[in-house]
VOGU-3710 file (C-alpha; in Angstrom, 3 decimals, decimal comma):
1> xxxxxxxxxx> 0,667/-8,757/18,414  -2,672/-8,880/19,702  -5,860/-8,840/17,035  -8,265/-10,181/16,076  -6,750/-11,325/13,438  -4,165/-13,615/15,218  -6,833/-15,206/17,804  -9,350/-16,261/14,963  -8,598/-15,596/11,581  -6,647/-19,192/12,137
11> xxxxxxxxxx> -9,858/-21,043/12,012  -11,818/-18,633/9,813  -12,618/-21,700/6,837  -15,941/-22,149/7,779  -17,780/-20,879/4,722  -15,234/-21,196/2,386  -16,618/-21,619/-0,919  -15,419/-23,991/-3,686  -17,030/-22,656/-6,536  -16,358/-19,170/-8,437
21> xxxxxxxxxx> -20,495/-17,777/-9,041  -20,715/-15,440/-6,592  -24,409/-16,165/-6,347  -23,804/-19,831/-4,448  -25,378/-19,272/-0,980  -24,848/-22,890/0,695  -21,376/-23,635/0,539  -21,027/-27,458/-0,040  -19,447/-29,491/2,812  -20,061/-27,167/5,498
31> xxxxxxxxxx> -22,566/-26,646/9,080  -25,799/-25,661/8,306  -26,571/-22,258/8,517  -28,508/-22,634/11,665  -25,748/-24,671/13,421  -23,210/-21,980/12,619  -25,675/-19,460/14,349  -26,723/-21,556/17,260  -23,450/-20,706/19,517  -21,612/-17,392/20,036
41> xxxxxxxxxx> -18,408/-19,566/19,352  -19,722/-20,452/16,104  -20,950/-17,109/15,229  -17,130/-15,402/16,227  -15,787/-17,750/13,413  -18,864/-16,854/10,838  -17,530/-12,916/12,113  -14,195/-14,057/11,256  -14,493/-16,008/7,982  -15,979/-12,297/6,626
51> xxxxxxxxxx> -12,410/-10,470/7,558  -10,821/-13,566/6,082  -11,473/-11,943/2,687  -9,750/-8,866/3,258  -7,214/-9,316/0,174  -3,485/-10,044/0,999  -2,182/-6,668/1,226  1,245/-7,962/2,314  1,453/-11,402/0,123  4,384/-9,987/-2,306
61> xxxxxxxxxx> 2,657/-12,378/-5,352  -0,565/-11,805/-4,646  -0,867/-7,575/-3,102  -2,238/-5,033/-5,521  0,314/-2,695/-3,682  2,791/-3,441/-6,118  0,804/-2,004/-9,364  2,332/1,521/-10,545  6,212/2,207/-10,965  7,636/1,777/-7,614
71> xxxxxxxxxx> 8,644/-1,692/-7,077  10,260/-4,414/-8,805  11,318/-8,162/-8,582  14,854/-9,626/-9,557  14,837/-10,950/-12,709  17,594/-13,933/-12,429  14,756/-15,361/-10,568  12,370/-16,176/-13,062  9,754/-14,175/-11,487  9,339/-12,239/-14,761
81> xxxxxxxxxx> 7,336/-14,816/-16,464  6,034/-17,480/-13,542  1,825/-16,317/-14,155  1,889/-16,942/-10,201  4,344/-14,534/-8,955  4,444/-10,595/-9,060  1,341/-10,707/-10,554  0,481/-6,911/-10,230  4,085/-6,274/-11,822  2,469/-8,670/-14,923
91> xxxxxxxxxx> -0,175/-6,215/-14,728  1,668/-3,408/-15,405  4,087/-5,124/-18,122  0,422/-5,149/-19,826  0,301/-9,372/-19,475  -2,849/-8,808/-17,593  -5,695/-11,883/-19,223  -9,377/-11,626/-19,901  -10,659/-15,572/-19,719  -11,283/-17,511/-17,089
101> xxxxxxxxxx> -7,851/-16,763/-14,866  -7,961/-13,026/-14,684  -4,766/-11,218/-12,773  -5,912/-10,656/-8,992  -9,710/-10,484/-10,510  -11,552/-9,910/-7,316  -14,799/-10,536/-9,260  -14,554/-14,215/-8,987  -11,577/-14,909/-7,051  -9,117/-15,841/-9,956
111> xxxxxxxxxx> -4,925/-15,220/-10,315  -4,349/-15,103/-7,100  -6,958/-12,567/-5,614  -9,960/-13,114/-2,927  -13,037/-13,863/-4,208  -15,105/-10,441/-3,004  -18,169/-11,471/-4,345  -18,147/-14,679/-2,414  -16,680/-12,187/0,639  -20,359/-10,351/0,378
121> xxxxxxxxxx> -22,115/-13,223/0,211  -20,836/-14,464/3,534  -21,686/-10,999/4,823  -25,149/-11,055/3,680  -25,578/-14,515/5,469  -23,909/-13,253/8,689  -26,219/-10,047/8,816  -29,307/-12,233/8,206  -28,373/-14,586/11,359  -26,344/-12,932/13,437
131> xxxxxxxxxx> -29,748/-12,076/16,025  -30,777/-15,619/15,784  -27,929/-16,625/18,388  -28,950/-17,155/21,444  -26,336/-16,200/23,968  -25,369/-12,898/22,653  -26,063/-9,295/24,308  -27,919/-6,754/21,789  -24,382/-4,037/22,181  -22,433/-7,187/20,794
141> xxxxxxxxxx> -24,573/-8,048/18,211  -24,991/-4,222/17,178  -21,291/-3,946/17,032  -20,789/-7,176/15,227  -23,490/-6,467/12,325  -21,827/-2,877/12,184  -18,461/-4,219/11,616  -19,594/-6,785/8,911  -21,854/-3,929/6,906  -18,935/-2,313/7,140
151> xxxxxxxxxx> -16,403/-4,877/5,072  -19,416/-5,536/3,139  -18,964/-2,019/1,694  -15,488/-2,487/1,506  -15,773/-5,351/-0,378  -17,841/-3,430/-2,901  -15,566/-0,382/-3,237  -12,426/-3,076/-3,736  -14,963/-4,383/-6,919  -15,524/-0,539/-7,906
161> xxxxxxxxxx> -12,065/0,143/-7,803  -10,901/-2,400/-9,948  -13,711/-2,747/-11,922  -15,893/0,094/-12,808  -19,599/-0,438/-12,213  -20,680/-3,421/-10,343  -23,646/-5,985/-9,076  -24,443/-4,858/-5,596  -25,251/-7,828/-3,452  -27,100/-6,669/-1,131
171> xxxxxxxxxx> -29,559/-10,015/0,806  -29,265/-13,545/0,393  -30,631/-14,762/-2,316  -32,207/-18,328/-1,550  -31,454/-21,099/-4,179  -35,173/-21,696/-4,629  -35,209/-18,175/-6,086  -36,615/-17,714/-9,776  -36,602/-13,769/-10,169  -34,118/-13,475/-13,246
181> xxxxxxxxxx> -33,515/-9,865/-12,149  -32,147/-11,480/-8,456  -30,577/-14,597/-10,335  -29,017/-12,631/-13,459  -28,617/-8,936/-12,142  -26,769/-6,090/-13,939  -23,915/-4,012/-13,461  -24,893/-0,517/-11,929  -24,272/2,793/-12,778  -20,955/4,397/-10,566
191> xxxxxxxxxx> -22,620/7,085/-8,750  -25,338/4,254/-7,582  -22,442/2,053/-6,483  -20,957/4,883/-4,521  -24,343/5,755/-3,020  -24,707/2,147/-2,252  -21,319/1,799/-0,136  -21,541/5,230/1,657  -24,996/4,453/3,057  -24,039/1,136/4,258
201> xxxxxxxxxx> -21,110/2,817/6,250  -22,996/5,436/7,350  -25,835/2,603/8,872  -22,579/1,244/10,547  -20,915/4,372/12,200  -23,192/4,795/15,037  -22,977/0,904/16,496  -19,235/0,942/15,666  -16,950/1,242/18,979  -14,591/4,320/19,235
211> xxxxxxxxxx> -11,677/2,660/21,043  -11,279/-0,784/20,508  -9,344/-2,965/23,264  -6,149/-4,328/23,220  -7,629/-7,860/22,382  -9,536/-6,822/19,795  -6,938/-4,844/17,633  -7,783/-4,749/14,013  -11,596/-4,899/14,185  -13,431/-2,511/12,402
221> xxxxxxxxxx> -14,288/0,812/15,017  -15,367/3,755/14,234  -12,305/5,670/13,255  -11,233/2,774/10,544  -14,774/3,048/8,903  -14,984/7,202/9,196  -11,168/7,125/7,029  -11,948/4,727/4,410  -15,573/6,460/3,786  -12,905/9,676/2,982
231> xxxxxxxxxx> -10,973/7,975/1,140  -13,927/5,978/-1,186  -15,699/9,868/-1,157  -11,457/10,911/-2,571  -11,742/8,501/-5,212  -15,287/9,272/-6,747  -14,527/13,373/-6,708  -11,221/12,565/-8,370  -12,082/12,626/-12,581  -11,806/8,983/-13,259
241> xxxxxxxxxx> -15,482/8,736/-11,639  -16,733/12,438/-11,794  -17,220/13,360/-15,146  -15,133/10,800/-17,198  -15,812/11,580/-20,880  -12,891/11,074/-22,492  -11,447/7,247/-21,435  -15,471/6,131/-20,868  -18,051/7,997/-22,726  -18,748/5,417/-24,994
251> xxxxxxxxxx> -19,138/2,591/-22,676  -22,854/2,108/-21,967  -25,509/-0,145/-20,388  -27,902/-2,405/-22,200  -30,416/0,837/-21,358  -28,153/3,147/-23,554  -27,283/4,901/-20,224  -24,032/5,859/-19,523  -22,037/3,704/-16,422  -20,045/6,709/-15,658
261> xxxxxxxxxx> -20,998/10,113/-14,713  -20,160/12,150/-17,759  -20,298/15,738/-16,041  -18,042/16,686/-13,458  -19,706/17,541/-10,015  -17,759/19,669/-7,943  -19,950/19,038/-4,728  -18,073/15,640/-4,491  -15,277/17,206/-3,256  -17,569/19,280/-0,534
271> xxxxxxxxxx> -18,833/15,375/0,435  -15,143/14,335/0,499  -13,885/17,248/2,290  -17,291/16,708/5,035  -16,015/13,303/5,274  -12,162/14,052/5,777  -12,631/16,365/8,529  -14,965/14,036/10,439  -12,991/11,542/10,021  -9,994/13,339/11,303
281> xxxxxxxxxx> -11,846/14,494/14,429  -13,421/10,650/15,200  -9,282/9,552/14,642  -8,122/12,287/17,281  -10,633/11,510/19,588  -10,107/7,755/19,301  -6,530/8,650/20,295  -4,558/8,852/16,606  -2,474/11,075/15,556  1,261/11,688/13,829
291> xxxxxxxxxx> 3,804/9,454/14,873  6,734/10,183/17,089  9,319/7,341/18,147  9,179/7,449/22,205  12,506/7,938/22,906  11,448/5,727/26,208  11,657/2,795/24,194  14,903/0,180/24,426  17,014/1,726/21,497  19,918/-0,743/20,178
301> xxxxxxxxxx> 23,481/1,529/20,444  24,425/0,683/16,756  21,764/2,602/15,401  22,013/5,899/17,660  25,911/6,019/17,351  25,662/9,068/15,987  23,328/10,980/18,032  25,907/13,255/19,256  26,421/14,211/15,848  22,682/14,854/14,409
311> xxxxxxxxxx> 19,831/14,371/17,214  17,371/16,178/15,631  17,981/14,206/12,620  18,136/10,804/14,033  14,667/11,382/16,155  13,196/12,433/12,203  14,808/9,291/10,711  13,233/6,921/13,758  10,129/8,493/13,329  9,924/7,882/9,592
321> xxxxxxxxxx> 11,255/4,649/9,907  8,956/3,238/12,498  6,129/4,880/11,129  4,725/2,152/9,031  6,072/-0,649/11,269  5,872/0,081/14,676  2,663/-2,337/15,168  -0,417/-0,736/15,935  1,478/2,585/16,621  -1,499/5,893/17,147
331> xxxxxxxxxx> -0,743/6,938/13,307  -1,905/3,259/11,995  -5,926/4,022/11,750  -5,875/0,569/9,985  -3,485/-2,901/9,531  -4,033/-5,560/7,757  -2,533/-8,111/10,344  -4,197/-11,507/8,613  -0,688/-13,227/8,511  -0,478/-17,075/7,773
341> xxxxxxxxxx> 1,925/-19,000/9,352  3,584/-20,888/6,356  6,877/-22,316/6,303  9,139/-22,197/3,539  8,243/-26,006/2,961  4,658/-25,455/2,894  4,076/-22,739/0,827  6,872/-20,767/-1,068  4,551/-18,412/-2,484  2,939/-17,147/0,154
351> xxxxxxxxxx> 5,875/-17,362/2,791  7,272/-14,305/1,148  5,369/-11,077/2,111  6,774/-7,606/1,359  9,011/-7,776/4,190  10,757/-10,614/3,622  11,445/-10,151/0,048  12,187/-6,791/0,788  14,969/-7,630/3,699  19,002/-7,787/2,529
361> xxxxxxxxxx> 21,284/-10,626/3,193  23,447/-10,808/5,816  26,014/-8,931/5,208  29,760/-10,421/3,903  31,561/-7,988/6,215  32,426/-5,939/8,710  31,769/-9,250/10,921  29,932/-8,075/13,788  30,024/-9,597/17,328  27,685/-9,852/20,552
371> xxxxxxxxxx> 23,892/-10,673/19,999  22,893/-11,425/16,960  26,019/-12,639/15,512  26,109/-13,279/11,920  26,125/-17,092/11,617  27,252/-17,288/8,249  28,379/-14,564/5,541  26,218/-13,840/2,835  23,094/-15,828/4,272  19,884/-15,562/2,458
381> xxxxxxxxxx> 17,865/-17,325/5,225  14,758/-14,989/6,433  15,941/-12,250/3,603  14,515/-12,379/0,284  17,166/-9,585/-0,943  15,357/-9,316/-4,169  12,274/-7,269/-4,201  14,042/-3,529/-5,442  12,605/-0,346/-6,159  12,706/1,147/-9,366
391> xxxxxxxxxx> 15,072/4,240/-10,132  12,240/6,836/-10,440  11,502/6,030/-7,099  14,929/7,470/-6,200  14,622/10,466/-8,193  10,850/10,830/-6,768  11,771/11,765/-3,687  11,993/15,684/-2,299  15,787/17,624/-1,579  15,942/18,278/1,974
401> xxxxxxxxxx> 14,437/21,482/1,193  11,283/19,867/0,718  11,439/20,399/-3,296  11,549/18,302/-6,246  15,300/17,753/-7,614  14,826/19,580/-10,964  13,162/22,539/-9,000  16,034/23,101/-6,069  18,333/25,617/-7,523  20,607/24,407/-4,397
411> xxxxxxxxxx> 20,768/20,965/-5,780  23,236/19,716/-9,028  20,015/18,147/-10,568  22,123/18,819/-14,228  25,045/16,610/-12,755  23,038/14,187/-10,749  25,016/11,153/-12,053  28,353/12,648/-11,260  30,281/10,504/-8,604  31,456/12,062/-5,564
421> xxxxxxxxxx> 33,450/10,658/-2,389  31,493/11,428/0,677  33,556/13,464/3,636  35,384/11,646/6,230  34,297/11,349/9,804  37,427/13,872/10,647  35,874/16,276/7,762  33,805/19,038/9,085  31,133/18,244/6,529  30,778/15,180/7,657
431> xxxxxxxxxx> 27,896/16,176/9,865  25,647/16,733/6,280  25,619/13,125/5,938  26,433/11,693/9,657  23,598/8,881/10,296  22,592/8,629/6,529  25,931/7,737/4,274  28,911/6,341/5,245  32,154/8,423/5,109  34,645/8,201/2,360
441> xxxxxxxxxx> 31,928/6,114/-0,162  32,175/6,496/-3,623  28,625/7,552/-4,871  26,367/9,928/-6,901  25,272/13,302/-6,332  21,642/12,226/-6,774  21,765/10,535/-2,951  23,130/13,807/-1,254  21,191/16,110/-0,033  18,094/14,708/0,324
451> xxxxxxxxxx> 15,162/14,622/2,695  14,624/11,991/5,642  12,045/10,154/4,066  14,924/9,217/1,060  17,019/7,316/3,506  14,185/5,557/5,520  12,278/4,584/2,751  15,290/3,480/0,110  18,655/1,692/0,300  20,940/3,181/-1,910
461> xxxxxxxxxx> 24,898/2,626/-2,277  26,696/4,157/0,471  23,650/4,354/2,834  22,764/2,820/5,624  19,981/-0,220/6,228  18,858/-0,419/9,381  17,705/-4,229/9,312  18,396/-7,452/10,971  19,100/-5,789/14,277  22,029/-3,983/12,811
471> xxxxxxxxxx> 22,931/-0,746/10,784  24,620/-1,986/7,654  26,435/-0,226/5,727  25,470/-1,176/2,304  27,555/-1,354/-1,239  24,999/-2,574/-3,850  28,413/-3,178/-5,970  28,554/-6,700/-7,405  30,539/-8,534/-4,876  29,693/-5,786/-2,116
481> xxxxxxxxxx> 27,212/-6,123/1,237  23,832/-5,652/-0,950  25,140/-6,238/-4,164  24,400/-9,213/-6,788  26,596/-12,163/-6,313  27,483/-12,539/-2,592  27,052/-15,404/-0,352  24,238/-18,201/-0,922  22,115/-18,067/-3,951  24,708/-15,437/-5,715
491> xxxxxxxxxx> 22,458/-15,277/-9,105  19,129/-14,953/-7,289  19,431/-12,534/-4,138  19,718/-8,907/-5,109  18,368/-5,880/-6,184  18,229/-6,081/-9,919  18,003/-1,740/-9,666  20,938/-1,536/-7,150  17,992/0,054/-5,078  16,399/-1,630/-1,678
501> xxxxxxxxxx> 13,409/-0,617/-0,431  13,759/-0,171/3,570  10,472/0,949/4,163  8,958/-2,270/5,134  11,883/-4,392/6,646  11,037/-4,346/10,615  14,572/-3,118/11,744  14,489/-5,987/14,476  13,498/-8,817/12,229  17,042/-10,896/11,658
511> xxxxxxxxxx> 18,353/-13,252/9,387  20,523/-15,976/9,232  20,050/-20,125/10,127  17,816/-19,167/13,151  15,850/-16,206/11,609  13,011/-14,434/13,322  10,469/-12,191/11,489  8,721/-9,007/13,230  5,489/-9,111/12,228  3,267/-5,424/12,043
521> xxxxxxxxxx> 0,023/-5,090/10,885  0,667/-3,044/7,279  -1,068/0,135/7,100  -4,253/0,402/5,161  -5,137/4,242/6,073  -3,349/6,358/8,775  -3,597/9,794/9,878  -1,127/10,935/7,335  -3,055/9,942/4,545  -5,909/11,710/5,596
531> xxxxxxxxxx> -4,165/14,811/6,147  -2,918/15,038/2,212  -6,345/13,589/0,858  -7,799/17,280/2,954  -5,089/18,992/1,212  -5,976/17,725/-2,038  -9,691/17,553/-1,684  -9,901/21,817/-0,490  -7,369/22,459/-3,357  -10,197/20,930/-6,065
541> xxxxxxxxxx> -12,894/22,135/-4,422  -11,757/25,695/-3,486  -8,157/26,283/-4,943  -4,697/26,965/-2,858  -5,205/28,455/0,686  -3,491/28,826/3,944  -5,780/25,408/5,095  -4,532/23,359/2,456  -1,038/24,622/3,106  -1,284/24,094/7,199
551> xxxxxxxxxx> -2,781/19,714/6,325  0,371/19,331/3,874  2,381/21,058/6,324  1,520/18,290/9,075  3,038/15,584/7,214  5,822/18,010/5,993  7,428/18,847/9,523  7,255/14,985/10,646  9,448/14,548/7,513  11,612/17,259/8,430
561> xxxxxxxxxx> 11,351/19,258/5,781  10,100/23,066/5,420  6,777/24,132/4,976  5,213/24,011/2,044  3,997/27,654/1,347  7,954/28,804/2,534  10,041/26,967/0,075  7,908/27,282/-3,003  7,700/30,964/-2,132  11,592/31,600/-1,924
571> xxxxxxxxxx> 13,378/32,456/-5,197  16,769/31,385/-3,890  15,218/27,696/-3,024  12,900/27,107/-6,338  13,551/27,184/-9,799  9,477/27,797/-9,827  8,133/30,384/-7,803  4,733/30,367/-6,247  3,970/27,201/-7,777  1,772/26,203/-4,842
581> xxxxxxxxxx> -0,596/29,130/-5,590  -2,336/27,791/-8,624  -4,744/25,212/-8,190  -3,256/23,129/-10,969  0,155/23,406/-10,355  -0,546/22,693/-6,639  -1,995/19,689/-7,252  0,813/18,208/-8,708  2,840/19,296/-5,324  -0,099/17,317/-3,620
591> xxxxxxxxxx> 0,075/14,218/-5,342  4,002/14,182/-5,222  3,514/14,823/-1,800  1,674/11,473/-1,632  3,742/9,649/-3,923  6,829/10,234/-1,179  5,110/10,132/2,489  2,680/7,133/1,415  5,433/5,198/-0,886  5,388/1,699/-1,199
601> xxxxxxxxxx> 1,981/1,164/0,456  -0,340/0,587/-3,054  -1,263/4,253/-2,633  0,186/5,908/-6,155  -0,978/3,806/-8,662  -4,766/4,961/-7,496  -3,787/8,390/-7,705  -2,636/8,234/-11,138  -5,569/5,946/-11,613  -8,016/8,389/-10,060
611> xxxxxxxxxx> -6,729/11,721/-12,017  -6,303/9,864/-15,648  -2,434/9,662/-15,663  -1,754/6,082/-15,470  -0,996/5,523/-19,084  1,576/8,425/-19,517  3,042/7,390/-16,453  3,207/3,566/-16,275  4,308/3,034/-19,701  7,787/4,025/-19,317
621> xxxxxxxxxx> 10,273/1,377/-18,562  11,748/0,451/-15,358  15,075/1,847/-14,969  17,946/1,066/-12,679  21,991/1,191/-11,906  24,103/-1,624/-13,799  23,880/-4,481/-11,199  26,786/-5,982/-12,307  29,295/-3,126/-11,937  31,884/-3,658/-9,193
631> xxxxxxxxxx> 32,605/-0,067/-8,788  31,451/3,129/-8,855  32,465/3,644/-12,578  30,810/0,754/-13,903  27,963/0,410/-11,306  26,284/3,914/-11,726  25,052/3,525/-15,454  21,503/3,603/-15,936  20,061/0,807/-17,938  16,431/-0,650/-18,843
641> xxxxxxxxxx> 15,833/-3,431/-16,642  11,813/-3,950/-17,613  9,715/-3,058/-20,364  5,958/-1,819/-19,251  2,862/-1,462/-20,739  -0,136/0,466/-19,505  -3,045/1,576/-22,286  -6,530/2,958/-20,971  -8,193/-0,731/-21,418  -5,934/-1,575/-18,483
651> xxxxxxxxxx> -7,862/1,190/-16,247  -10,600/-1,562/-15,763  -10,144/-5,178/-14,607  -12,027/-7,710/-17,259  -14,787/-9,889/-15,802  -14,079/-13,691/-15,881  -15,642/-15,217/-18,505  -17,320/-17,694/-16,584  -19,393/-15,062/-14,692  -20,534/-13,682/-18,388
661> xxxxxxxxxx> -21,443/-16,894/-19,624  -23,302/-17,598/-16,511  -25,192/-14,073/-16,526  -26,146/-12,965/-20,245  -26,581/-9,543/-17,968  -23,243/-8,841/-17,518  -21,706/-6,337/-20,044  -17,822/-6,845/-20,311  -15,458/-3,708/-19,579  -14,329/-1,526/-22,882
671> xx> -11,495/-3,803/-24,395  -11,773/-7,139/-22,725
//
């Protein structure tokens, strides 16, 4: 992989600061200021240390990706009540803390998170500098003080996200300062926050590169900062921060001024949709697009066995399941690629990331032979084999008619649970399933007949999970390949739901005594995202049409499934005719629509977030299938495998109480 991330991000410790008040400027035991900026060598690891506080998108303890309903950890492993593990699952089991170790508080750097504030500050030093070096052209320092206004904005959106209104940080403030409104400043109002981060990405568009080189991979360009300037513009049209009465009209500043805008302005969603399409024209131009698998590429036999059978279907189910993995493929606008090179020894913790946790154990049997050879049954090493996904997220997913299960008259949604024996390879129907179940399993109903994206992004009995170089066929029956009990560490390595999620297990990682990890950078934004945000952002502003219809389409036919305006149309598909001609009803295709294409990737629980629906839905437990059964009869029982807890104080991070006590300015969120 080659990034910037990988050359430099290694020695990126040079302003690391010790201390949690975001106002600290001179970091103790470090250069001088004017010794960092006195070498172009020096200043690429000042341009590094600012991307070193990109949070750890991948770090399975420490990622926000895993807040909402879509992921959880295994149980037998303790994980449930270790304060420094799943700690966005704690979140959502309502364990989140106000004090002085908030839960991934960004604020101040506490319970695991990066320390954003101290993030900015480095950025504000950096842009103050950056000229003063002396063997630098002007085009690289324009592109360098673009790229750092850029995370700088970032940085505050993260802060806005999480926390409401915030302090904008915008210059260095010198420690000889004595201005208490510099030393002690206040929170801001949102729509200043959000005017604050859009102009600082609109000063750095212009000296921002198009294309950047090979080398260089993962630096911000001009297509990363034109999609995540759609997506902020998204989040402050959505209701949570246009008009938000209801959750915060009571929660005011010490000028009896509302923080959040109480009346909703529909020309947001005009900004947003201004934004979208810019941004989608920058991303074509900079070469991005929807992602195909070249068929060019050196495809292993064992996963195209059955290409005679279903080609069509096989080229949908590489190009789903590359998609997110395929490292810096044209769909990946932007990936996080800051990996650290821990050992198991070094750091447990942070040596499992998404993937790894994510990945099954090698499995008991068939024993397979040539490269790769399975060096031990059952062998845990370089597979976590316990990071699941939740039931809803199998019932979440579309039919492969592109509908929801309850709405497909075609599917048994009434008899859902039934188990069924899937056809034989000599069975004519057989070529329904060829390439996503295994012949002649025992399963449900509920894991026929889906679409694509079901059996790339989920690993469900009697599927398949292409991982560790091979297709397994997986049994998540106790005793069974992906089932509880099995091999090393019987009590620890499984799926506490019965349910794996594939989507983020590199199919050419392996396990096993000598265990190699494929490394991708995980996808921030891509072009797929920014296709369903224009869907969603015309439908608010303007209500169903043929354009909204033609962006969710885009995503739709790369899934394989039919178009949206066809199947909702068709009386002898849906239950629900014409659903997708009311703006309301619509909307909730839309943001199903992103729940499936963008699962797993820390995109849902901002939706649900961003329309005012995380409380209804993120306070139901998480369900799953009997882990201990040993067969189909006892294995395909639903039962309650977490509580969870989500109330409307939980919309809002609290500040640490260390930054209050410091700043009498400071006004807590509602609750905290």
């Amino acid at each position: 992989m080659k990034s910037i991330f990988k050359t430099i991000f290694l020695t990126a410790g040079l302003f690391c600061v010790s201390c949690t008040d975001y106002l600290d400027v001179v970091p103790d035991n470090t250069m001088k200021v004017e010794d960092v900026f006195s070498t172009r060598k020096n200043a690429v690891e000042a341009l590094a240390n600012v991307y070193s506080f990109l949070p750890h998108v991948d770090a399975t303890h420490a990622t926000t990706w895993m807040l909402g309903d879509e992921y959880i950890g295994s149980s037998a492993l303790g994980y449930d009540n270790n304060v420094e593990r799943l700690r966005s699952i704690r979140i959502m089991r309502g364990l989140q803390v106000s004090g002085n170790d908030v839960i991934l508080g960004q604020w101040s750097g506490t319970g695991g998170a990066k320390p954003l504030y101290q993030g900015i500050n480095q950025a504000n030093i950096f842009l103050a500098n950056i000229e003063n070096v002396p063997d630098m052209d002007e085009v690289t320092i324009k592109d360098w003080k673009a790229q750092v206004k850029f995370l700088k904005a970032y940085f505050h959106f993260l802060l806005v996200q999480s926390y409401g209104p915030i302090v904008i940080s915008d210059n260095v403030i010198s420690p000889k300062e004595t201005s208490e409104e510099l030393l002690f400043p206040k929170r801001r109002k949102i729509d200043e926050c959000f005017d604050y981060i859009i102009k600082l990405i609109d000063e750095a568009m212009p000296d921002l590169k198009l294309i950047t080189s090979e080398t260089d991979l993962g630096q911000i360009n001009q297509p990363i900062a034109a999609a995540i300037k759609a997506r902020i513009l998204v989040a402050r049209a959505r209701p949570f921060f246009n008009g938000n009465r209801d959750v915060f009209g009571d929660f005011y500043d010490f000028d009896k001024q509302h923080y959040f805008p109480q009346d909703e302005k529909k020309e947001k969603w005009q900004d947003a949709i201004k934004a979208i399409n810019e941004a989608i024209e920058i991303c074509t131009k900079g070469g991005f697009g929807i992602y195909k698998y070249p068929v060019t590429k050196n495809i292993p036999k064992y996963d195209w066995e059955d290409m005679a059978v279903a080609p069509e279907r096989m080229q949908t189910l590489y190009d789903l399941r590359y998609t997110p993995v395929d490292a810096w493929n044209n769909e990946v606008i932007w990936g996080y690629s800051n990996f650290e090179q821990f050992t198991w020894a070094d750091n447990y913790e942070r040596w499992l990331d998404i993937q790894t946790a994510s990945t099954p154990k090698l499995p008991n049997k068939p024993i397979y032979s040539g490269e790769g050879e399975f060096e031990a049954k059952g062998n845990v090493f370089g597979s976590g084999n316990w990071l699941a996904a939740s039931y809803r997220m199998a019932e979440r997913f579309y039919t492969k008619n592109g509908l929801p299960i309850e709405d497909d008259r075609n599917f048994d949604y009434s008899n859902r649970y039934d188990i069924v024996t899937t056809p034989a390879v000599t069975d004519p129907a057989y070529a329904d399933i060829a390439g996503i179940m295994q012949p002649g399993i025992e399963t449900v109903k509920l894991h026929l007949g889906r679409e694509p994206r079901f059996y790339t992004s989920l690993a469900v009995s009697g599927s398949y999970f292409r991982a560790q170089r091979y297709r397994i066929n997986v049994l998540m029956f106790s005793g069974q390949d992906g089932g509880r009990g099995t091999g090393q560490r019987p009590d620890e390595c499984f799926y506490i739901t019965g349910i794996g999620v594939q989507k983020f297990t590199h199919p050419q990682s392996s396990g096993g005594w000598s265990f190699r990890t494929v490394y991708f950078p995980y996808p921030i934004i891509r072009m797929a995202d920014l296709y369903l945000m224009k869907a969603e952002a015309l439908n608010e502003f303007s209500g169903p049409s043929q354009e909204v219809y033609d962006a969710l389409n885009v995503v739709r036919r790369r899934a394989g499934i039919p178009d949206v305006e066809k199947v909702w149309s068709d009386p002898s598909l849906t239950r629900r005719v014409n659903r997708h001609t009311d703006q309301r009803t619509l909307r909730e295709i839309i943001l199903q629509e992103r729940a499936v294409e963008l699962a797993f990737e820390g995109s849902h629980y901002w939706d649900m977030v961003g329309y005012k629906m995380a409380v209804s839905e993120f306070s139901r437990p998480i369900m799953g299938w009997n882990d201990k059964g040993t067969n189909a009869r006892t294995f395909f029982n639903l039962e309650t495998k977490q509580s969870r807890k989500f109330t409307a104080t939980n919309y809002l991070w609290p500040i640490d109480l260390n930054e209050i006590n410091i700043n009498s300015n400071l006004k807590q969120n509602p609750g905290w």
